[in-house]
C-alpha positions in Angstrom: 9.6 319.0 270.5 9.0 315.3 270.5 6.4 313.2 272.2 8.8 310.3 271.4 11.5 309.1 274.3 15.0 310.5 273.9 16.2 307.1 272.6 13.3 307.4 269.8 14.1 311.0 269.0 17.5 310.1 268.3 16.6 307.1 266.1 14.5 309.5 264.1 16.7 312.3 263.9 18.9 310.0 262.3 16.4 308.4 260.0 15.8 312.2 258.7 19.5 313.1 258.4 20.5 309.9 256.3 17.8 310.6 253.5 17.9 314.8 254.6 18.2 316.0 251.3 15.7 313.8 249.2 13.2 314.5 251.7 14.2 318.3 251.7 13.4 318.1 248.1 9.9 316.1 248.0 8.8 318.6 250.7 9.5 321.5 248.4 7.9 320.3 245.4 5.0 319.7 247.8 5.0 316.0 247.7 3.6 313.5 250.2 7.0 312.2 252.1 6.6 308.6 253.8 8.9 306.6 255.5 9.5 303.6 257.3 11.6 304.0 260.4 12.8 301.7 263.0 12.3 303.8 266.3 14.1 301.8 268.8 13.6 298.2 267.4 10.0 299.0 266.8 9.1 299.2 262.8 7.0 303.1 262.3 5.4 305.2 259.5 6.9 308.4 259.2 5.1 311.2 257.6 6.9 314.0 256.9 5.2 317.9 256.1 6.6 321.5 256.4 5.8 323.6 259.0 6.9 327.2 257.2 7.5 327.6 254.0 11.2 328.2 254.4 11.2 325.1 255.8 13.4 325.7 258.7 10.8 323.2 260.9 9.4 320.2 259.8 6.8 317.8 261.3 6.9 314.5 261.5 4.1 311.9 262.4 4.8 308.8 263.2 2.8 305.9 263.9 3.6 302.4 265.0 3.6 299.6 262.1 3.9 296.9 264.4 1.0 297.9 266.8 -1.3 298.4 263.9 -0.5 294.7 262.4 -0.4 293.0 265.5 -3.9 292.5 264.9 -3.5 291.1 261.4 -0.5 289.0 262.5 -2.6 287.2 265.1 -5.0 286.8 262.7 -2.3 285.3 260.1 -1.0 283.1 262.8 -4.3 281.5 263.0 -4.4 281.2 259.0 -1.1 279.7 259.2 -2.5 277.4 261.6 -5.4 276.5 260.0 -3.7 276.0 256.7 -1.0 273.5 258.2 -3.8 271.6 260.2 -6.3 271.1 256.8 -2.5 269.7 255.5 -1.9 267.7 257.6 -5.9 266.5 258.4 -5.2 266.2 253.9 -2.3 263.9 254.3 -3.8 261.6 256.8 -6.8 261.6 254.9 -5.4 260.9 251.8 -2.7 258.4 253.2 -5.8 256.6 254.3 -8.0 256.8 251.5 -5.2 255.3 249.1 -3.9 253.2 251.4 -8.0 251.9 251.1 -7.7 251.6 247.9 -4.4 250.1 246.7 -4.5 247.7 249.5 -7.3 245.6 247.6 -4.9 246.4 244.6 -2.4 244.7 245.8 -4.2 242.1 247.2 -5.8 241.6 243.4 -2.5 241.9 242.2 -1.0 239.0 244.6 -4.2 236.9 243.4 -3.0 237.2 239.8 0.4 235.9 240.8 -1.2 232.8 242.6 -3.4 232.2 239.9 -0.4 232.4 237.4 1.5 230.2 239.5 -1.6 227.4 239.0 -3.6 228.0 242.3 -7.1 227.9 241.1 -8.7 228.4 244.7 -7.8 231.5 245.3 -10.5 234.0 246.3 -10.6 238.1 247.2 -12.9 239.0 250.3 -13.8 242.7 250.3 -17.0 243.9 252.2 -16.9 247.3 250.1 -19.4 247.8 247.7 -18.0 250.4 245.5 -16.3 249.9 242.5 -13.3 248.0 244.0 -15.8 245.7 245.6 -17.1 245.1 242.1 -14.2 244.6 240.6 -13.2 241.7 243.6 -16.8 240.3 242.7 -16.0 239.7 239.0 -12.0 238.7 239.6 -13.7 236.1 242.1 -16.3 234.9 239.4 -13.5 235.0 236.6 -11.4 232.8 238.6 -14.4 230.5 239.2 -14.6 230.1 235.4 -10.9 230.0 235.1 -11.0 226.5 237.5 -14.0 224.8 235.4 -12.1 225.3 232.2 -8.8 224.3 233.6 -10.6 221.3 235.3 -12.8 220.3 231.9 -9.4 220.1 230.0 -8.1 217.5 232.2 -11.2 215.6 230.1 -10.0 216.3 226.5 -7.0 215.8 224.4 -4.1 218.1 224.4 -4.6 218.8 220.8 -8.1 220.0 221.7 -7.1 222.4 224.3 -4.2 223.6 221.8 -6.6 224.4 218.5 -9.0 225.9 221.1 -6.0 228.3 222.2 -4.9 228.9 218.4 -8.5 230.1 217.8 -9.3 226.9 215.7 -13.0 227.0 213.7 -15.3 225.6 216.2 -16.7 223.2 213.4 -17.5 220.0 212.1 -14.9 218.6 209.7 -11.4 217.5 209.6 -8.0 217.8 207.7 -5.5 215.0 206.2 -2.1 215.0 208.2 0.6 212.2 208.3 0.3 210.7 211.7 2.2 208.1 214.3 -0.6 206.4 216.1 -0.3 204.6 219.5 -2.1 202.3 221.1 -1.4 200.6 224.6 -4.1 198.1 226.3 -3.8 196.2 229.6 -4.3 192.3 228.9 -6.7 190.3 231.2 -7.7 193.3 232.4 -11.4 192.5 232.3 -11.2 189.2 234.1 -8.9 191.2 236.8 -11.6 193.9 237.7 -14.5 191.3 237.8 -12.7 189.7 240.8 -11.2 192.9 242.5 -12.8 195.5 244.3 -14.1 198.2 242.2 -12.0 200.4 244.4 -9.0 199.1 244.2 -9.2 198.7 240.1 -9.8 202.4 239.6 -6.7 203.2 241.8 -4.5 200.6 239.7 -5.6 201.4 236.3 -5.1 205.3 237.2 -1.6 204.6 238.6 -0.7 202.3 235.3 -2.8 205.2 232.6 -1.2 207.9 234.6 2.8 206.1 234.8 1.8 206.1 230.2 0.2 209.3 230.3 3.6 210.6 231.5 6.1 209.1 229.6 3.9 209.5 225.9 4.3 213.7 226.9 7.9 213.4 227.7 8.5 211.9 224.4 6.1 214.8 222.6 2.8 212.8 221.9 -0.8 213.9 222.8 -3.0 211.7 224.8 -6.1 211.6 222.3 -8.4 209.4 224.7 -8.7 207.0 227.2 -10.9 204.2 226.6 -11.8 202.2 229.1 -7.8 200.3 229.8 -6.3 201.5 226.6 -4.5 204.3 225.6 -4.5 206.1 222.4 -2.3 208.8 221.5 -0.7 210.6 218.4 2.7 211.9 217.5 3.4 214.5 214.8 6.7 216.0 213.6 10.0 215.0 211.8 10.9 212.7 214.5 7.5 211.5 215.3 8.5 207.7 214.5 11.0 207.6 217.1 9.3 209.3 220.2 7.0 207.0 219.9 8.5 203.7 219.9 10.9 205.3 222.3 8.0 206.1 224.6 6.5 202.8 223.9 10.1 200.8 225.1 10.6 203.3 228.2 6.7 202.8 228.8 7.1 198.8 229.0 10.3 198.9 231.3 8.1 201.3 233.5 5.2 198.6 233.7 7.9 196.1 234.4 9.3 198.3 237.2 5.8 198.7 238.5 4.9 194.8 238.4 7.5 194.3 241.0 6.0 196.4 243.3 2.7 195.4 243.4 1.0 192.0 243.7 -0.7 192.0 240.6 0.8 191.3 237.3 0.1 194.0 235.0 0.7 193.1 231.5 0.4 195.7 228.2 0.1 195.4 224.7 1.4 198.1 222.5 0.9 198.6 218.5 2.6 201.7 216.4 1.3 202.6 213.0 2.2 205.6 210.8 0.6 207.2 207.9 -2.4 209.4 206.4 -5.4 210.6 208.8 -8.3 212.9 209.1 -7.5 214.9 212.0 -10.4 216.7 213.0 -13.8 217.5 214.4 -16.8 214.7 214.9 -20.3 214.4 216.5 -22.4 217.1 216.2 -22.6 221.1 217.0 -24.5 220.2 220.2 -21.0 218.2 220.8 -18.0 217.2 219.6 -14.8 215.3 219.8 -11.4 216.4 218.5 -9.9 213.1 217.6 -8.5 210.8 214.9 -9.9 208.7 211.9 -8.9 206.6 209.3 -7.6 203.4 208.6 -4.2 204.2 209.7 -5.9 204.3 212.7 -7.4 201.0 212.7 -4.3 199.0 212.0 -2.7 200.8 214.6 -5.7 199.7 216.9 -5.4 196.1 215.6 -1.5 195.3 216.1 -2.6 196.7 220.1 -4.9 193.9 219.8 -3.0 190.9 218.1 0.0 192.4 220.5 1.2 189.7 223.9 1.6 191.2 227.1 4.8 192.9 226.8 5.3 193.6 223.2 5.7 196.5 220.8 3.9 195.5 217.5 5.0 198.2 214.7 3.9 198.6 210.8 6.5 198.5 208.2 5.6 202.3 207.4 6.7 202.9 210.7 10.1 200.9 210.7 10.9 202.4 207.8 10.9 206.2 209.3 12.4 205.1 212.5 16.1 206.4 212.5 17.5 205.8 216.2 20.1 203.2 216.6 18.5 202.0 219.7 16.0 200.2 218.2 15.9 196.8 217.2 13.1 195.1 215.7 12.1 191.5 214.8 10.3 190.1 211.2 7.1 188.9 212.6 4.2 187.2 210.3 2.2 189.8 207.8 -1.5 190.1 209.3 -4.5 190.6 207.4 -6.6 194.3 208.1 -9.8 194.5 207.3 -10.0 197.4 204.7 -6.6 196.6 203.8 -5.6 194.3 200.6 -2.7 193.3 201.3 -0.9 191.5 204.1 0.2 193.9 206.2 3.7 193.5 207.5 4.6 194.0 211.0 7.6 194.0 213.7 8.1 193.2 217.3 10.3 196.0 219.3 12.9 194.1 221.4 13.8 196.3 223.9 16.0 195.5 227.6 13.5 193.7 229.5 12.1 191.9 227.0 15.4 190.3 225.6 15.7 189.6 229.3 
């Protein structure tokens, strides 16, 4: 007898005859007998008991898997569900979130690369106040401070910046080195600015100091100062003789070039001296000036002065050490130095445009 349809019974009939014997066996040592059976496509839980004990009929009580977890599978679906929506709502979330926070990242990141590249203007706007804000607050104010000190050391020498940047002893005091010195002055320049317009002398003597500025670095020399119309700068090094008076000859061709552009006449004298001098620190702790002293220095200062428009004045130290072919010099007259016993013998630089 079967409450089960005919296809069912069948199915289950089966079921028992494929496993008959181990079933037989459980049943006669009295041991609960379970099965899973698949009753016309539908999964049940078959449990098996004798009726007699010679076990002629058995009973079998089955009860439908699938019904009882259809309850717990609509209840997984909705887990499922739930779990893949917090995933995805997590991904969004999180795509957002980092997106909030490497975006200033990168945008920090592609202010470095500007600021690298020399662009000193450069600023980060970020609303936020939390720790990236912060951190776009201090990379502002660091770049701030980063244009006042590249702007103050267009206002000292190069050899100021450098010990700065080598970690040089912030003191008074000085060392002795062996030094080219060069000085370059525009003649008459006094009597021009008195009757031009203040404007237009600024613009000149920066386009003249700038055109010297120029070609003393190309030739490895370090502007020391400006005073007033004259430049002073030093040269150090093995070949410090020659980039000198090489920048000195290229320097007057340049004023040449530049005299036949403009209306006015500009003129330069030029002296070269080599030797001994205190290279260090002056003034006082409140300030001071990175710069060079010594009477090297002051002949070097006084052939620029004795020097005509046009001409290179050098010392006989400094012919001596000079060592390119393409200079040419000319025995002038020894001069007398104050501080100096001796006559001091120099020589004029003959260069293109002034054999011309």
């Amino acid at each position: 007898a079967s409450t089960h349809s005919d296809i069912r019974q069948v199915d289950l009939l089966r079921a028992y005859l494929v496993d008959r014997d181990s079933i037989n066996q459980q049943l006669k040592r009295k041991e609960s007998v379970q099965k899973e059976v698949k009753l016309e496509e539908e999964r049940f839980l078959c449990a098996f008991a004798q009726v007699s004990r010679s076990g002629d009929a058995i009973y079998v009580m089955a009860t439908s898997m699938d019904r009882a977890l259809a309850s717990l599978q609509v209840i997984e679906r909705v887990i499922v569900g739930v779990g893949l929506l917090a995933v995805i709502l997590a991904l969004v979330g999180g795509y957002f979130l980092a997106k909030g926070i490497t975006a200033p990242v990168q945008r920090l990141v592609e202010a470095t690369e500007k600021i690298r590249g020399g662009d000193y203007d450069v600023q980060i706007s970020l609303k936020s106040r939390d720790e990236i804000g912060k951190l776009a607050q201090s990379f502002n104010e660091m770049v701030k401070g980063l244009k006042e000190r590249f702007l103050m050391s267009k206002f000292v020498s190069s050899s100021t910046v450098e010990m700065i940047r080598e970690g040089g002893k912030l003191k008074l005091g000085g060392e002795r080195r062996n030094v080219t010195v060069f000085f370059s002055d525009i003649r008459g320049f006094t009597a021009f600015s008195e009757r031009v317009q203040p404007e237009v002398v600024i613009d000149l003597l920066n386009k003249y100091l700038s055109t010297q500025a120029k070609l003393i670095v190309k030739h490895h020399g370090n502007i020391d100062k400006y005073v007033g119309d004259e430049v002073v700068a030093i040269f150090e090094g093995p070949d410090m003789v020659d980039n000198a008076l090489l920048a000195a000859m290229e320097i007057q061709r340049a004023m040449h070039r530049l005299n036949k552009e403009d209306t006015e006449d500009i003129q330069i004298g030029i002296g070269i001296n080599t030797g001994m001098a205190i290279v260090g620190n002056v003034g006082s702790d409140e300030r001071m000036d990175h710069t060079v002293l010594g009477n090297n220095m002051n002949l070097g200062a006084r052939l620029c002065s004795i020097a005509q428009p046009g001409q290179i004045l050098v010392s006989e130290s400094s012919w001596r050490l000079a060592k390119s072919k393409e200079i040419r010099v000319k025995s002038l007259e020894a001069i007398t130095v104050k501080g100096i016993a001796r006559p001091v013998p120099i020589y004029e630089i003959l260069y293109q445009d002034k054999a011309a």
